[in-house]
C-alpha positions in Angstrom: 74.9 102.5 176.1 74.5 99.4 173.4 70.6 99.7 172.4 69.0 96.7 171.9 68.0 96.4 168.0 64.4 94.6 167.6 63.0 94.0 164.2 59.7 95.7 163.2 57.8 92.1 163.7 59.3 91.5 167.5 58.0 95.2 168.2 54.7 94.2 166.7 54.0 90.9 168.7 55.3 93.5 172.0 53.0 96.2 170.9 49.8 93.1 170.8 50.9 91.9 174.0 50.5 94.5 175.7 47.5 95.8 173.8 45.5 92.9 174.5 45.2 93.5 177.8 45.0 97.4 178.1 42.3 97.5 175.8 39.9 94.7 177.7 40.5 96.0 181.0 39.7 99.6 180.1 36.0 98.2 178.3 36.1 95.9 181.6 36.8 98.8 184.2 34.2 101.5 182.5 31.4 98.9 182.2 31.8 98.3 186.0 32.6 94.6 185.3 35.4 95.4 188.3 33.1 97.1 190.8 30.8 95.3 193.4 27.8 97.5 192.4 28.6 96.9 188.8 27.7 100.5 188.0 30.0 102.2 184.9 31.9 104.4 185.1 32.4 106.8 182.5 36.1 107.4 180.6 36.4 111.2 182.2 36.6 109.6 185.8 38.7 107.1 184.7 41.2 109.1 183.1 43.3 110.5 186.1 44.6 107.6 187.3 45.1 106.1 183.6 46.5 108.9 182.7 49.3 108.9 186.4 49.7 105.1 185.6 50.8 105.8 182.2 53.3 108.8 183.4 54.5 106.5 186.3 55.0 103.4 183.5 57.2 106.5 181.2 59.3 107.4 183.9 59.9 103.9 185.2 60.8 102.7 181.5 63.4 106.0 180.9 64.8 105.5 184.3 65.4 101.3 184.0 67.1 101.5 179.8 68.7 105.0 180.2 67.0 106.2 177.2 67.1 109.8 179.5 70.1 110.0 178.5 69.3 110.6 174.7 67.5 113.7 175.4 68.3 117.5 175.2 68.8 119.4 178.0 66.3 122.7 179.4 67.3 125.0 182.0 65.0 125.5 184.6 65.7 127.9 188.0 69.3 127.1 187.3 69.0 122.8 187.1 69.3 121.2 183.8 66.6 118.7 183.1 66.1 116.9 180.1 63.4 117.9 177.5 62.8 118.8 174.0 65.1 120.5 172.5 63.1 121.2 169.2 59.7 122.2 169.0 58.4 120.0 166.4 59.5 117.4 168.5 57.6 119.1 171.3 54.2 120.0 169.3 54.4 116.0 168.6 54.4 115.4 172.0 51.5 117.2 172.5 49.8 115.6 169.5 51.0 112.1 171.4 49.2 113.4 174.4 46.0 113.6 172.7 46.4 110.2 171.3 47.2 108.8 175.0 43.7 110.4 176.5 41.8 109.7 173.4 42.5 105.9 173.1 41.2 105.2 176.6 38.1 107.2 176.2 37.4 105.6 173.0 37.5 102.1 175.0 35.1 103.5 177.5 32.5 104.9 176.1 29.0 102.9 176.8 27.1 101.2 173.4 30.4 101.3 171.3 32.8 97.6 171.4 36.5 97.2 171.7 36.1 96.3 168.2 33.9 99.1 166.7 36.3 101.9 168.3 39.1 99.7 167.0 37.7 100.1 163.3 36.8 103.7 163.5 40.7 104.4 165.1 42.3 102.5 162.9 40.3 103.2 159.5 39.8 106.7 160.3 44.5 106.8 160.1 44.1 105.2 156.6 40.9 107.5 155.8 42.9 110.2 156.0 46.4 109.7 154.5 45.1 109.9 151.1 43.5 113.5 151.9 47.3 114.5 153.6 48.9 113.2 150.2 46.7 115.8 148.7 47.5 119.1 150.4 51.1 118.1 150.1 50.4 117.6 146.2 51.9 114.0 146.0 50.8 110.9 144.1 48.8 108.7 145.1 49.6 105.1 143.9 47.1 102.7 143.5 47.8 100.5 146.8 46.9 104.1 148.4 43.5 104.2 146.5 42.9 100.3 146.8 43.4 100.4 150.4 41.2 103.6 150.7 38.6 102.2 149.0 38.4 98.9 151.4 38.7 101.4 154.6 35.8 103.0 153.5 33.4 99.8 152.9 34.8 98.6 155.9 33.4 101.5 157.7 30.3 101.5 155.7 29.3 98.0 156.9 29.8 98.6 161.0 28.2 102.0 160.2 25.2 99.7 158.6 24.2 97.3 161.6 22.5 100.2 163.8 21.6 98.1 166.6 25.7 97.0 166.9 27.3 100.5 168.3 25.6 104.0 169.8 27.5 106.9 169.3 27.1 109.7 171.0 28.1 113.0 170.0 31.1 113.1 172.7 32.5 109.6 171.3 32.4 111.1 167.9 34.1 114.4 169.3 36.8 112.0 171.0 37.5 109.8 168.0 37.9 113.3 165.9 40.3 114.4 168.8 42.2 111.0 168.4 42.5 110.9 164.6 43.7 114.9 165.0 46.5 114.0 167.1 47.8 111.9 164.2 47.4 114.0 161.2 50.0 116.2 163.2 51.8 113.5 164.8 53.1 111.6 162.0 53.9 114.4 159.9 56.5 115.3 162.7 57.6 112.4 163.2 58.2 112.0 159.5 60.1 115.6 159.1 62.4 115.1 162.4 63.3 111.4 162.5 62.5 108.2 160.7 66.3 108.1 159.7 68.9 105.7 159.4 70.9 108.0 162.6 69.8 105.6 165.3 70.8 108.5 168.2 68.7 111.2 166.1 66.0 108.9 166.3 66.4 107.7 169.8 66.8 111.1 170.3 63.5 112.1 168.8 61.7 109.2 170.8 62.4 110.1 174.1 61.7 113.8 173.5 58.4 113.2 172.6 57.7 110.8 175.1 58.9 113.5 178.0 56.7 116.3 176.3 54.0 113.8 176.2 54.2 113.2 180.0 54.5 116.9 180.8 51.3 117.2 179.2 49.1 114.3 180.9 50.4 115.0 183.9 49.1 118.6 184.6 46.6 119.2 181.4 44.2 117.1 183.0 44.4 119.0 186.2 44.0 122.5 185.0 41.0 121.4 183.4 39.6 119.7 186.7 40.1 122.9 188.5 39.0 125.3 185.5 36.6 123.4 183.5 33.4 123.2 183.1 30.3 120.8 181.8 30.1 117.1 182.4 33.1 116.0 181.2 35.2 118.2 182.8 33.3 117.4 186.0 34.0 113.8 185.2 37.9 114.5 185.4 37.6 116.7 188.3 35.2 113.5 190.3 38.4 111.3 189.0 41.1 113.0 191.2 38.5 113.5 194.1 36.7 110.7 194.6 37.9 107.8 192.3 41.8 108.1 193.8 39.9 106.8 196.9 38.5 103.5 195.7 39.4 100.6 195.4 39.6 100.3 191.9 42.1 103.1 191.5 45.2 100.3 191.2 43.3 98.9 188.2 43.5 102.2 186.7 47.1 102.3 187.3 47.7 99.1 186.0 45.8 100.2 182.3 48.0 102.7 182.5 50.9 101.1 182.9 50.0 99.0 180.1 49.6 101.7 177.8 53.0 103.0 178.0 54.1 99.4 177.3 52.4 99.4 174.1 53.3 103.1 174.0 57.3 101.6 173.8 56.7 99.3 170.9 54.1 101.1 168.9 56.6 104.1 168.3 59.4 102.2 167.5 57.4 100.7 164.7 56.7 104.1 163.7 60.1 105.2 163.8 61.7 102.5 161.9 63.6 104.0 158.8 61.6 102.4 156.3 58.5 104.5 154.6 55.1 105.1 156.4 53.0 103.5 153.9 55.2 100.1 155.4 55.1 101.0 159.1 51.7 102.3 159.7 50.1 99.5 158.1 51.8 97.2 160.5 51.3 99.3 163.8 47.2 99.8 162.6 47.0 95.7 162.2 48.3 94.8 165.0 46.8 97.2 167.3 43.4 96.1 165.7 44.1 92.6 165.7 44.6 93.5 169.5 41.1 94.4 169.9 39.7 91.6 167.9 41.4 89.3 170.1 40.7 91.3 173.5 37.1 91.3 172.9 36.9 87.6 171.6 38.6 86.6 175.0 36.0 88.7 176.9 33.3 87.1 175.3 34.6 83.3 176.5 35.0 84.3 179.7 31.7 86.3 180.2 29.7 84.2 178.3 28.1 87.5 176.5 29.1 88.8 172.7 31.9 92.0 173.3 31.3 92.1 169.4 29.2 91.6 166.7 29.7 89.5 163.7 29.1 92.3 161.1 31.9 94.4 163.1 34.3 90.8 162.6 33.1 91.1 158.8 34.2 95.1 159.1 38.1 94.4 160.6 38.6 91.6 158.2 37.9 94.5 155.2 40.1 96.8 157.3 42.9 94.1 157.4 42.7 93.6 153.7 43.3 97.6 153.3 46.3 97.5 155.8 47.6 94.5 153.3 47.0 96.7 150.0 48.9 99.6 151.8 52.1 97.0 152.3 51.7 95.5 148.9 54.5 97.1 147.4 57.4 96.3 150.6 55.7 92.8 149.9 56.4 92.5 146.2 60.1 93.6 146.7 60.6 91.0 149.6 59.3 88.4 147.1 61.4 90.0 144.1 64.6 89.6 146.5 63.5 86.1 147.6 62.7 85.1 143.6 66.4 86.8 142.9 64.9 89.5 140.9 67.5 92.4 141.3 66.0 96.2 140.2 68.2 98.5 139.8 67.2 102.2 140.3 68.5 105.5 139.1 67.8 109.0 140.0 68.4 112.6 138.7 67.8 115.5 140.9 67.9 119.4 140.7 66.8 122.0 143.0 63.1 122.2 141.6 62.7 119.1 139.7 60.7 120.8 137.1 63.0 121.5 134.3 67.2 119.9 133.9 66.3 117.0 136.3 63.0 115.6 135.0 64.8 115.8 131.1 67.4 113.8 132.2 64.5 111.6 133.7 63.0 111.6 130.2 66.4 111.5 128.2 67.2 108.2 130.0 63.9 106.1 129.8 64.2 106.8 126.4 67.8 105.4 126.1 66.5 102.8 128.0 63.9 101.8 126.1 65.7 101.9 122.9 68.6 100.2 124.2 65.8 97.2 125.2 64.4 97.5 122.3 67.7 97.3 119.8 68.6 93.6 121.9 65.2 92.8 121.9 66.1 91.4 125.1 67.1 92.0 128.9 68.8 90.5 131.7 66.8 87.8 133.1 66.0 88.8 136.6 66.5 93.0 136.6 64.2 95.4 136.2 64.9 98.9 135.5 63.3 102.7 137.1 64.8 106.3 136.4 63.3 108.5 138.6 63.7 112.3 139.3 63.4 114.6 142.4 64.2 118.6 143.7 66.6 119.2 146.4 63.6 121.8 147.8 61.0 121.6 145.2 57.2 123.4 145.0 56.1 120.0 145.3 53.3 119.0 143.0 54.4 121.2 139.8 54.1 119.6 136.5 57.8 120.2 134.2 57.7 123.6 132.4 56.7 124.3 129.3 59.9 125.2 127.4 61.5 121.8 129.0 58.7 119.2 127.6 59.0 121.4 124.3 63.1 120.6 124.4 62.2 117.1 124.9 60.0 117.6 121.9 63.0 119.4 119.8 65.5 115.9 120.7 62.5 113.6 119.7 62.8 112.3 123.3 58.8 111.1 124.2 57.9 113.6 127.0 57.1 112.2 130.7 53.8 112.7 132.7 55.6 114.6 135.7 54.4 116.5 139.0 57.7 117.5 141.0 58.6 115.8 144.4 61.3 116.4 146.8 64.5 114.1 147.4 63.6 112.3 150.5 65.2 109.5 152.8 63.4 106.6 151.0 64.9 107.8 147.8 68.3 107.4 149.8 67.4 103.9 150.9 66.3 102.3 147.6 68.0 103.9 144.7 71.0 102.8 143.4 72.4 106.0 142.0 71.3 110.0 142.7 73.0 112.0 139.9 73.0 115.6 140.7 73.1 118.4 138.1 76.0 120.2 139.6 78.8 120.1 142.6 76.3 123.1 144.6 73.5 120.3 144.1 75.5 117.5 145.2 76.7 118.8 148.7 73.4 120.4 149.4 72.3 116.7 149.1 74.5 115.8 151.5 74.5 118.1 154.1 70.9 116.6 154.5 71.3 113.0 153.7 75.6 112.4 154.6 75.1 108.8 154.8 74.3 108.9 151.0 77.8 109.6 150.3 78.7 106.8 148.0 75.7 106.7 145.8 75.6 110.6 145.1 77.7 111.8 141.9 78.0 115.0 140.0 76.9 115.0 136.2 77.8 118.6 135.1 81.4 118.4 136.7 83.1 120.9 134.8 80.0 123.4 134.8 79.2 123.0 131.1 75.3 123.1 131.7 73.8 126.1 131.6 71.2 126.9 133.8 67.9 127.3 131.3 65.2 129.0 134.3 64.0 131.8 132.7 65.7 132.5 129.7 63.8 131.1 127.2 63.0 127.3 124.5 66.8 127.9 123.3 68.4 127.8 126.7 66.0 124.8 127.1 67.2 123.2 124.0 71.1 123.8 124.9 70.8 122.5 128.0 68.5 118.9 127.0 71.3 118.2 124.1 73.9 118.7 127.3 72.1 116.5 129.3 71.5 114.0 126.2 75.6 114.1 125.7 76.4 113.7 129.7 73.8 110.5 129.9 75.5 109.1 126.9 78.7 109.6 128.6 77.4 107.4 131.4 75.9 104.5 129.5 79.4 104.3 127.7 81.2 103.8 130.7 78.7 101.3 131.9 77.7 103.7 135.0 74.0 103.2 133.8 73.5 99.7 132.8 69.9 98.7 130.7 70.6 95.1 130.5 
C-alpha cells in the first residue's frame, strides 16, 4: 500500500478543521442549544454515543485506507485479529482512551467556555513537560523555561476573572484525568515510535488506535452496569435513555469528528522530528480551534461563548507554544539565510568519563584553532556534543576525568550525561564512537545512521579508565587528545 505523505502543516489545517466543529457542537449539544426544551445535558450522558461515534469513525477510517493491515496480530478462540503486539503500545492506548473521554467532558461541563477548557488542556501539556524533564534528569533549555513561564501567566489571568469560568470539583478531576493520559502517553509514544521507519511508525499508530477503541467501547459499559454515584449514573442514563432521542445522531456525529481530528493530531505527534517541535504545533492548533469555534458561536447566537480576558489568556499561551518552537524556527531561518552548522558528536556507554573528554578535548581544539585564524568561515557555526549508548542520565563527568582534563590543560565542560537519541541521529553530522562494541550497539538501535557513525579507537589502543584510578584517566585523555588530532589532520573535523 503507497501511504500518502502529508507534511506536519497539511495535518495541522486537518486536525483544525475538524476540531472546529467537534468542539462547538459538543458546548452546543450539552448546553441543550440542540434540544426543544433547551435543558443541558451533562457530559456523562453524552458520552455513550460520543464515545460509539468515535469507535464507528476508527473502524470506518482503518477499514477505507487499510491501515489494518499495519497491525500485529492476537489470537483469540483460534481467529487471528489484529491488535497490539507490544504493551507499551497498548498502555498508550489506554492512556489515548482517557484523553478521548476527557476532551468531550471538558467541552461539556456547565460555567466553563470552549476557550477556558481549551487553555487549561493545552497549558496544563506545556505545564508539565518541564516537571517530566526533571524526573528524567534532563536540561532544560531556556525556550523550555520561557515558554513555562508564559503558560503559567496565561493561566494566572483566566484563573483571575472569577466571574468568567465555574469549576467544579468533577471538571477539575476530568482535566487532571486528561492531562494524566498525556504524561503517559507521549512518553510511549516517544520510546516506541517517533522514527524515521515509516511502517514502525504506522505500525505504532494503528495499535494504539485499536487498543484505544477496545477500551471506549466496553469501559464505559462496565462502569454503567457496576458504577456507582452521579456520574456513573450519568453514563448508565446515556445508554438507556439518551440512545432513544432524538439527539443521539448529533452525538454520533461529534464523534465522528473526533476521530477525524483523532487521524491528524497523531500524525503530528508522530512525525520524526523532536517533541518540543511537534507538541507545540498540535497544542496551537487545537487551541486556535477553540478560539475560533467559540468566536463562530458567538456570531451566530448573538451571546459571548468567551470572555475577553480568556482571548488575552490564549494569546499568552500562543506566545509559549512559539517560545517552545523557537529553536526549529531559528534553524529554518539559518538554512534559509545559508548559514550551514555543522555538528559533531562523541558517545560512550555512560557518557560520564572517555566520551564527555573527547567533548572537552575538541571544543578546546576548536576554540584555539578559531582563535589562531582569528577568523571563521562565513556562514558555519560549530557544536561538539557528547552522549551514552545507555547512560544514568543526569550524572555530572567523574571526578578523575575533569581532573585529566585538568592534567592536559584542556578547560573542563559543565556536563550532566544524556543518552544518544534519534534527534541526535537527525541533526548531527558525525557520531564518533569510542570503540567497534560502541559503534554496532549504536546501530542495532539507530541502523539508518550507518554512514554518519565511525569508530575512533579502531585498533583498541584506549584503555578503558572506569575504576582504576587519575592515571588511567590521564592515559586515556592524552589517547583521546592524539586520536582527535588525528581527525582534524585529515580534515574529518573541520573548525573553519
Amino acid at each position: 500500500m503507497k501511504k500518502q505523505k502529508l507534511t506536519i502543516w497539511s495535518l495541522a489545517l486537518g486536525y483544525f478543521l475538524f476540531y472546529v466543529p467537534y468542539s462547538g457542537m459538543t458546548k452546543l449539544l450539552s448546553k441543550g442549544m440542540f434540544s426543544e426544551t433547551g435543558d443541558s445535558i451533562s457530559g456523562a450522558e453524552l458520552l455513550p454515543s460520543v464515545l460509539l461515534g468515535t469507535v464507528f469513525g476508527f473502524l470506518l477510517i482503518l477499514w477505507l485506507t487499510g491501515w489494518w493491515k499495519h497491525a500485529g496480530r492476537l489470537r483469540l478462540f483460534g481467529i487471528s485479529i489484529p491488535f497490539a503486539t507490544h504493551r507499551f503500545t497498548f498502555f498508550s492506548g489506554i492512556a489515548t482512551a482517557v484523553i478521548i473521554a476527557t476532551t468531550t467532558l471538558a467541552y461539556s461541563f456547565t460555567g466553563i467556555s470552549i476557550v477556558f477548557a481549551a487553555l487549561l488542556m493545552r497549558g496544563g501539556v506545556l505545564l508539565m513537560a518541564p516537571f517530566i524533564d526533571k524526573v528524567y534528569r534532563r536540561k532544560i533549555q531556556w525556550y523550555s523555561w520561557l515558554a513555562f513561564g508564559l503558560t503559567l501567566f496565561s493561566l494566572l489571568i483566566v484563573f483571575s476573572e472569577k466571574a468568567g469560568y465555574n469549576l467544579s470539583i468533577a471538571a477539575g478531576i476530568n482535566i487532571g484525568a486528561y492531562l494524566s493520559g498525556y504524561f503517559f502517553r507521549l512518553q510511549f509514544m516517544t520510546y516506541r515510535a517517533k522514527t524515521h521507519d515509516t511502517d514502525s511508525n504506522y505500525k505504532f499508530f494503528v495499535e494504539e488506535m485499536l487498543s484505544a477503541l477496545l477500551v471506549i467501547l466496553f469501559v464505559p459499559i462496565v462502569l454503567a452496569i457496576i458504577g456507582q454515584g452521579s456520574f456513573m449514573l450519568g453514563i448508565r442514563e446515556g445508554y438507556l435513555s439518551f440512545f432513544g432521542t432524538g439527539l443521539m445522531p448529533i452525538a454520533l456525529i461529534i464523534g465522528l469528528l473526533y476521530a477525524g481530528l483523532y487521524i491528524f493530531g497523531s500524525r503530528i505527534y508522530l512525525d520524526k522530528r523532536e517533541n518540543t517541535f511537534c507538541i507545540p504545533i498540535n497544542r496551537a492548533t487545537s487551541l486556535l480551534a477553540g478560539v475560533v469555534a467559540a468566536m463562530i458561536l458567538s456570531i451566530i447566537f448573538g451571546t459571548l461563548f468567551y470572555s475577553p480576558i480568556q482571548l488575552i489568556g490564549s494569546v499568552f499561551l500562543m506566545l509559549a507554544i512559539f517560545a517552545l518552537s523557537a529553536p526549529k524556527i531559528i534553524a529554518l531561518v539559518k538554512q534559509r539565510l545559508g548559514v550551514k552548522e555543522r555538528i559533531y558528536m562523541f558517545v560512550c556507554p555512560g557518557n560520564t568519563g572517555r566520551s564527555p573528554m573527547a567533548q572537552a578535548i575538541c571544543m578546546d581544539k576548536m576554540i584555539t584553532k578559531l582563535q589562531e585564524s582569528r577568523r571563521s568561515k562565513k556562514g558555519a557555526s560549530i557544536r561538539v556534543l557528547s552522549a551514552g549508548i545507555e547512560p544514568q542520565e543526569g550524572t555530572p563527568i567523574s571526578e578523575n576525568a575533569q581532573k585529566a582534563l585538568e592534567h592536559l590543560g584542556v578547560t573542563a565542560i559543565s556536563h550532566h550525561s544524556r543518552k544518544l537519541n534519534e534527534k541526535d541521529i537527525e541533526t548531527v553530522d558525525k557520531i564518533w564512537c569510542i570503540t567497534t562494541a560502541h559503534k554496532e550497539a549504536i546501530l542495532e538501535k539507530f541502523p539508518h545512521a550507518k554512514n554518519k557513525i565511525k569508530c575512533l579507537d579502531k585498533d583498541g589502543s584506549l584503555p578503558v579508565p572506569h575504576g582504576k584510578g587519575i592515571q588511567a584517566y590521564i592515559e586515556c585523555a592524552k589517547k583521546l587528545e592524539l586520536a582527535i588530532d588525528g581527525l582534524i589532520g585529515r580534515r574529518e573535523i573541520v573548525f573553519a
